[in-house]
C-alpha positions in Angstrom: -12.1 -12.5 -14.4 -10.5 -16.0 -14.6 -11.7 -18.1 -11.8 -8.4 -19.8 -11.9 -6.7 -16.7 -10.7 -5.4 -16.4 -7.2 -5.7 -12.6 -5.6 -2.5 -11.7 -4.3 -4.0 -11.3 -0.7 -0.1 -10.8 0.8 0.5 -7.6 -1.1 -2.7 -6.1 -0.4 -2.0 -6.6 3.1 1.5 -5.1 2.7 -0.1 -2.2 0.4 -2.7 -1.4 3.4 0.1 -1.6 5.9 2.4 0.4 4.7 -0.3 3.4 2.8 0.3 2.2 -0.3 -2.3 3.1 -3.4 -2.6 1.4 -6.5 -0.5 4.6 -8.0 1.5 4.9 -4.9 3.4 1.9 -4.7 3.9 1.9 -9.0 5.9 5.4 -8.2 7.1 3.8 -5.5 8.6 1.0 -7.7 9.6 3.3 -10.5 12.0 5.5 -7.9 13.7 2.0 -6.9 14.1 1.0 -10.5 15.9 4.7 -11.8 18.3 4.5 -8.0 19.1 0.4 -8.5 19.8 0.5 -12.5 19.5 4.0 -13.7 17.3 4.1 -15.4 13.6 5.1 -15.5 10.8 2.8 -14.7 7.5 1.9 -16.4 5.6 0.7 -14.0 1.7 1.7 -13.6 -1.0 1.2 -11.7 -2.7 -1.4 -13.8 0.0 -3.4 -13.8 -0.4 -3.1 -10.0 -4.0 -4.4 -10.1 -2.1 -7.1 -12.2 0.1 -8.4 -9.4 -3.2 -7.8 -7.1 -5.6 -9.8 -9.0 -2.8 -12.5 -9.4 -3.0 -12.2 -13.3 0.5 -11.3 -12.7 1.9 -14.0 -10.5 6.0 -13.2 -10.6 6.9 -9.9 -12.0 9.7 -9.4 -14.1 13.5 -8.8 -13.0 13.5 -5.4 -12.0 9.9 -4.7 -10.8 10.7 -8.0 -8.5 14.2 -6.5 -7.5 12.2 -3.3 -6.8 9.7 -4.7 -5.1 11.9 -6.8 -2.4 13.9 -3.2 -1.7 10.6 -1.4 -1.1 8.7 -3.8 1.2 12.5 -5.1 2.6 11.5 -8.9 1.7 11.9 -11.5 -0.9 9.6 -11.7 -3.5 7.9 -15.0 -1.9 7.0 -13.3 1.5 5.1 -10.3 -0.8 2.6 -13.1 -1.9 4.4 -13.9 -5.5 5.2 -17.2 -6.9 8.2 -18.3 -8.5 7.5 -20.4 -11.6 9.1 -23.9 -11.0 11.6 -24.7 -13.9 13.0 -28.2 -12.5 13.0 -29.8 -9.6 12.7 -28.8 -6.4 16.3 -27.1 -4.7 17.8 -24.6 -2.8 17.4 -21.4 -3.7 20.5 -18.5 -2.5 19.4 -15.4 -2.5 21.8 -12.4 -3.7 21.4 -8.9 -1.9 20.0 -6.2 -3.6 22.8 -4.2 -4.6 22.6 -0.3 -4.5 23.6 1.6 -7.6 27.4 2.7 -6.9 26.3 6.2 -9.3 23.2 6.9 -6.2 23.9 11.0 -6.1 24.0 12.5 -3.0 20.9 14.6 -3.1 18.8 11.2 -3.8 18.5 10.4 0.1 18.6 12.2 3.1 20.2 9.2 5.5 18.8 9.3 9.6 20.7 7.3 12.1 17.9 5.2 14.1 20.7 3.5 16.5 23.1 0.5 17.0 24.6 1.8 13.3 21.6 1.5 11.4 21.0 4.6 8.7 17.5 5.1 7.3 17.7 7.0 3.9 15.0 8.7 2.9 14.2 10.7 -0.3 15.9 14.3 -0.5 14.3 17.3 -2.2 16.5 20.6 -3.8 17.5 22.8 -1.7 16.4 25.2 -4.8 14.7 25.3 -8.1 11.2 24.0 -9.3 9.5 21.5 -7.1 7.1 19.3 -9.1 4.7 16.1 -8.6 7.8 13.7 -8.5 8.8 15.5 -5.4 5.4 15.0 -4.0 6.1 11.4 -4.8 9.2 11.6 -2.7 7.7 12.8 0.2 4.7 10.2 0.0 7.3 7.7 -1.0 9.5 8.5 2.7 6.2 7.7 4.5 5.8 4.4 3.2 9.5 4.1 4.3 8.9 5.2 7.9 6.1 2.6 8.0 8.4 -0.4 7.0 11.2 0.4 9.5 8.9 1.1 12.4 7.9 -2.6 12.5 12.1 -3.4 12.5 13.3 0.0 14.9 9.9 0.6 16.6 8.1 4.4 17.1 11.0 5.7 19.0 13.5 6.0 17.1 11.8 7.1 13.9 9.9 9.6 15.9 13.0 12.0 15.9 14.2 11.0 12.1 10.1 12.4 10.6 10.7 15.5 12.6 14.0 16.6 10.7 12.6 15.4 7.3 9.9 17.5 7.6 12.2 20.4 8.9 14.1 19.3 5.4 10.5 19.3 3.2 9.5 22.5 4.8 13.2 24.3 4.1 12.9 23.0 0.1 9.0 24.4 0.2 10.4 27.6 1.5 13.3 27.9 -0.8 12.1 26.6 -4.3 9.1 27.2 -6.4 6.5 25.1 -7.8 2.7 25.6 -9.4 -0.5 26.1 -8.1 -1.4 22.1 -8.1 1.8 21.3 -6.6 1.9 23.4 -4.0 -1.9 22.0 -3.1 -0.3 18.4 -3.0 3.0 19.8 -1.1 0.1 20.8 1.6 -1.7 17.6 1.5 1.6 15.7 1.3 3.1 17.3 4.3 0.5 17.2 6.4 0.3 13.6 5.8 3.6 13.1 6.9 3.5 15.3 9.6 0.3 13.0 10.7 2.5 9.8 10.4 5.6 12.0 12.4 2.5 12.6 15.1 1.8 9.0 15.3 5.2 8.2 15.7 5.1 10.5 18.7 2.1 9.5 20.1 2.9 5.6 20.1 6.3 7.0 22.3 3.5 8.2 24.7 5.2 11.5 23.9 1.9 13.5 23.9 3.0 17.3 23.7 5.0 16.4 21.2 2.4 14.5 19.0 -0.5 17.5 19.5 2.1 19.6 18.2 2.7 17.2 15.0 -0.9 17.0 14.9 -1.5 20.9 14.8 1.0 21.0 11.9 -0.6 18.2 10.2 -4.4 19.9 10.6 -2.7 23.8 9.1 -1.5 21.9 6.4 -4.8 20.2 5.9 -6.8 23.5 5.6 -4.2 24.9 3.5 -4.6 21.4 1.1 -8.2 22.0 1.6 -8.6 18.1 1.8 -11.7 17.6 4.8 -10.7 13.8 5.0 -7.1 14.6 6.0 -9.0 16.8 8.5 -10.9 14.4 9.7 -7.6 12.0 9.9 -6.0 14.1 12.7 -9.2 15.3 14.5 -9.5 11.4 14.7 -6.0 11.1 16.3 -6.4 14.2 18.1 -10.0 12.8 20.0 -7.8 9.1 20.7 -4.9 11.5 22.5 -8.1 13.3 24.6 -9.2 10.0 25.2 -5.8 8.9 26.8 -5.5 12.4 28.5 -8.6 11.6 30.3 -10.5 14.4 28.7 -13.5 12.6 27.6 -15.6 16.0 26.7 -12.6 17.8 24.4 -12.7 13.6 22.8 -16.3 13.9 21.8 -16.2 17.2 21.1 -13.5 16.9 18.5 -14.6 13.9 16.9 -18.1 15.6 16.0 -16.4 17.9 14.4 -14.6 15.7 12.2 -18.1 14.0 11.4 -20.1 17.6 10.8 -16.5 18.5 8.2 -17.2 15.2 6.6 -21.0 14.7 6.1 -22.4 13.2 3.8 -19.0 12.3 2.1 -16.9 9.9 4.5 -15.9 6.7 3.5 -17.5 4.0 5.6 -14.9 2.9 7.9 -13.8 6.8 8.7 -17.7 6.9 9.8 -17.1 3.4 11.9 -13.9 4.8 12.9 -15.2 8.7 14.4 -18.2 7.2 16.2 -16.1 4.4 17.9 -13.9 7.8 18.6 -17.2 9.2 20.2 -18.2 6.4 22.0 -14.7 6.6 24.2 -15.4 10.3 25.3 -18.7 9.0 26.3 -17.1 6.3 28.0 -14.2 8.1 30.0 -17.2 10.4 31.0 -19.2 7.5 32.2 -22.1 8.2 30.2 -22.8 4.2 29.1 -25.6 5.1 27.2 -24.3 7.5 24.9 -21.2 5.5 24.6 -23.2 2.1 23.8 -25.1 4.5 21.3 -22.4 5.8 19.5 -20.6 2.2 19.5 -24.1 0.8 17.4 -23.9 3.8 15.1 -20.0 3.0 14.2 -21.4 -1.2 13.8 -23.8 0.4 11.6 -21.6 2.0 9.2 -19.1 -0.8 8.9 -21.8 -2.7 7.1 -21.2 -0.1 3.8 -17.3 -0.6 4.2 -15.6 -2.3 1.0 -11.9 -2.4 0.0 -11.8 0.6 -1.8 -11.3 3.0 1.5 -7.9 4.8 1.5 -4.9 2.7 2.7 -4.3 4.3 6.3 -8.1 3.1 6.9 -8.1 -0.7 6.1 -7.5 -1.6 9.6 -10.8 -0.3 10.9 -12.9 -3.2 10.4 -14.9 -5.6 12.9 -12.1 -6.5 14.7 -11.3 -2.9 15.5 -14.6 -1.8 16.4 -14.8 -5.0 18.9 -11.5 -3.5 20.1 -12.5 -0.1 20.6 -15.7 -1.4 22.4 -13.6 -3.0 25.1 -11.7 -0.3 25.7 -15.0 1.5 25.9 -15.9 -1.1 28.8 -12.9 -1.1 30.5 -12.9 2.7 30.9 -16.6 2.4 32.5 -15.3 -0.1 34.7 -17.3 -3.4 33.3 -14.2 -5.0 32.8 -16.1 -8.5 31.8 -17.9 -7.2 29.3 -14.3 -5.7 28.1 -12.8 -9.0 28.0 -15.5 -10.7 26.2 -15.1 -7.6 23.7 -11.2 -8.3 23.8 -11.4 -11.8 22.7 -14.2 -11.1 19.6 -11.8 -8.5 18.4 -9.1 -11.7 18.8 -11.2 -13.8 17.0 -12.0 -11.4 14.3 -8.5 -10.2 13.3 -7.1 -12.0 10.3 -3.5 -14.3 10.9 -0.8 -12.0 10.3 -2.4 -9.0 9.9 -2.1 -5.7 11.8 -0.2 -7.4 14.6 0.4 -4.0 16.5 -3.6 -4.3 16.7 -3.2 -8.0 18.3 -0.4 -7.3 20.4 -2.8 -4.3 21.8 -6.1 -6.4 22.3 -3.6 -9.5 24.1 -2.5 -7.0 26.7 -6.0 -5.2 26.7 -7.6 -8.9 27.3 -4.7 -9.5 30.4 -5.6 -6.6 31.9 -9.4 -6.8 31.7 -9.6 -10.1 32.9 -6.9 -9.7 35.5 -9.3 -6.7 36.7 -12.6 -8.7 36.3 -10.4 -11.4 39.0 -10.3 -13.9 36.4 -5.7 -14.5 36.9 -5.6 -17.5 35.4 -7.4 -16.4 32.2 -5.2 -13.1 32.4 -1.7 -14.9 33.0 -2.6 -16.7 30.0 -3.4 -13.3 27.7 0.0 -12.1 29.1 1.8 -15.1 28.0 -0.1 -14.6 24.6 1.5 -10.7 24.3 4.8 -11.8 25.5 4.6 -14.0 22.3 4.5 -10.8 20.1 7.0 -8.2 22.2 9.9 -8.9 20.2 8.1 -8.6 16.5 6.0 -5.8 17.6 7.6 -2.6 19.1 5.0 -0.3 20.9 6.3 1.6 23.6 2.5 2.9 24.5 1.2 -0.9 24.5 4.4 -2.0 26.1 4.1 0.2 28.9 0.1 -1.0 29.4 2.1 -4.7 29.5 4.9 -3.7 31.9 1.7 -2.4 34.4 0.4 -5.4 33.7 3.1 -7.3 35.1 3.6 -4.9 38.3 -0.2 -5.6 38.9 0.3 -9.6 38.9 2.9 -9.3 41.3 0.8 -7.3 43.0 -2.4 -9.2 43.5 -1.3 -12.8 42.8 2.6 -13.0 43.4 2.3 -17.0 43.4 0.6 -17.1 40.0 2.0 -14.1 38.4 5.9 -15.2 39.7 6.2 -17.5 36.0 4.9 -14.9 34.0 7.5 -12.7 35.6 10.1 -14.8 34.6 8.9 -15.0 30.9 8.3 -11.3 31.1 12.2 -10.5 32.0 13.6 -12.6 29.6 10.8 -11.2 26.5 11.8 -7.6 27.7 15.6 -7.8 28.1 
């Protein structure tokens, strides 16, 4: 490779983000192309690894103009460079516009609020479903990853429940091969993953299992053991929350017994660190601090060629989960030390959900631990990220938070107060 060349690091961030393969994101691309001008696109996944490897440093007209509409940002913020011409100006951006011919059946449009319509790829409502229909429904994921950073889990929550209703009405009514209807499995219960997510990040928990239950019958009809292994993961967090430490454990070994001896890396890393919380809600330290070494262990095999949805299990994550392993066995110092390595190990501008989380973990653990003037300061820190990140799970951890200052230093706490009104309102 030339050693001039610059990886794109921006768009592999944005790729990881929003589940985005190599082959994802080029039929991701090609759908925007054929709805903006018409007409089919080209684009493949080596020309992907282009743009990634920064061989490809500003792609051409329509891929660019595709580009911006999928990841809802100029071609600058997506880690591109435009090639300077003449001197230095102003540069006006036009809007992207949409193609006045866009048929009806194309998008399915949700209202999220205030106005705003998200449209997401329709199926028939009859015929012959094939893989570009599969592409759809992969393609609406990504969709529902972008605007949950702009509308937050709330409101999409209720939009991924009626477009699976819509995918599972067009399964039910059309007809499609062997192969297809294996990837219609796998793709559904991906989506009904994200739509369980979604859920879950409401702190809507019955509603999430039930998303999740869908998800994992969709999974064993897909016979795919790492989607599998994807929910029982989610499922053992929700136990975790619940309070159930036993059914966390419990669940999480299964998904390491379905997966043995073929898991990625980081889905080991991620499993055991899913482990060590049962332990940890059940106060067995031991087995917790065990099962935290064994998910260390594994992230030393991890590489960058793990499926998308996993990139964000990496040190920092694991340094996360081990406070939150701490801080459920009550050694809240310990969890604050944990707290700030995860801080220091997560990468500027990435996963900022993740750093909103560890702030108000870090707030609380030191505020527990009696250190308030360290834990006013975390606070501040999350309060930084309320209006950019929009977690009503991790915003509900900050609004106890602020109760709790109140509570056991009014005189301290009475500024953050103030700062905490004026973020929230």
């Amino acid at each position: 490779m030339d050693s001039q060349l610059q990886p794109n690091h921006t768009l592999r961030r944005l790729m990881a983000e929003y589940g985005f393969t190599r082959e994802g994101l080029a039929e991701v691309v090609n759908n925007e192309i054929e709805r903006l001008s018409g007409h089919p696109g080209n684009c493949a996944a080596r020309l992907v690894g282009y743009w990634l490897s920064g061989k490809t440093t500003w792609p051409r007209s329509r891929a660019r103009r595709s580009l911006e509409a999928v990841f809802g940002r100029p071609a600058e913020e997506i880690g591109f460079r435009s090639p300077v011409t003449g001197p230095a100006g102003v540069t006006v951006r036009m809007p992207v516009p949409a193609s006045p011919q866009e048929p009806p059946v194309l998008r399915r449009k949700f209202v999220l609020g205030l106005g705003t319509l998200l449209a997401l790829p329709a199926l028939p409502e009859s015929g012959r479903l094939g893989m570009n229909d599969v592409a759809r429904i992969r393609e609406a994921e990504g969709y529902l990853m972008r605007f949950e950073r702009q509308h937050g889990s709330a409101q999409l929550s209720a939009a991924a429940g009626r477009y699976v209703e819509h995918v599972e009405q067009a399964v039910r009514h059309c007809v499609y091969s062997g192969r297809v209807q294996t990837q219609l499995h796998q793709a559904l219960g991906e989506m009904c993953a994200r739509a369980g997510w979604l859920a879950y990040d409401c702190t809507w928990h019955d509603q999430a299992r039930r998303y999740w239950d869908m998800a994992l019958r969709y999974a064993l009809l897909a016979r795919d053991p790492m989607l599998q292994a994807r929910i029982w993961a989610s499922l053992s967090r929700l136990a975790v929350d619940l309070g159930h430490g036993a059914e966390a454990v419990t669940v999480a070994r299964a998904a390491l017994d379905a997966t043995r001896g073929r898991r990625d890396p980081r889905l080991s890393t991620l499993l055991h660190t899913r482990v060590a919380l049962g332990h940890a809600v059940n106060g067995e330290k031991g087995r917790s601090g065990h099962s935290l070494h064994r998910a260390e262990q594994n992230l030393d095999g991890a590489n960058d060629e793990a499926p998308a949805w996993l990139m964000f299990c990496g040190p920092d994550e694991v340094a996360a989960q081990a406070a939150l392993c701490f801080y459920h066995l009550g050694d809240y110092k310990r969890a604050a030390q944990a707290d700030r390595e995860a801080l220091a190990l997560l990468a500027p501008d990435e996963f900022r959900r993740n750093a909103f989380a560890t702030h108000v973990s870090l707030a609380r653990n030191l505020l527990a631990a009696g250190e308030v003037d360290g834990a006013l300061e975390a606070g501040q820190d999350a309060l930084g990220l309320v209006r950019e990140v929009r977690s009503p799970r991790w915003g509900e951890h900050l609004a106890r938070f602020h109760n709790d200052v109140l509570t056991w230093a009014p005189r301290g706490g009475q500024d953050f107060a103030d700062h905490y009104r004026e973020a929230t309102t």
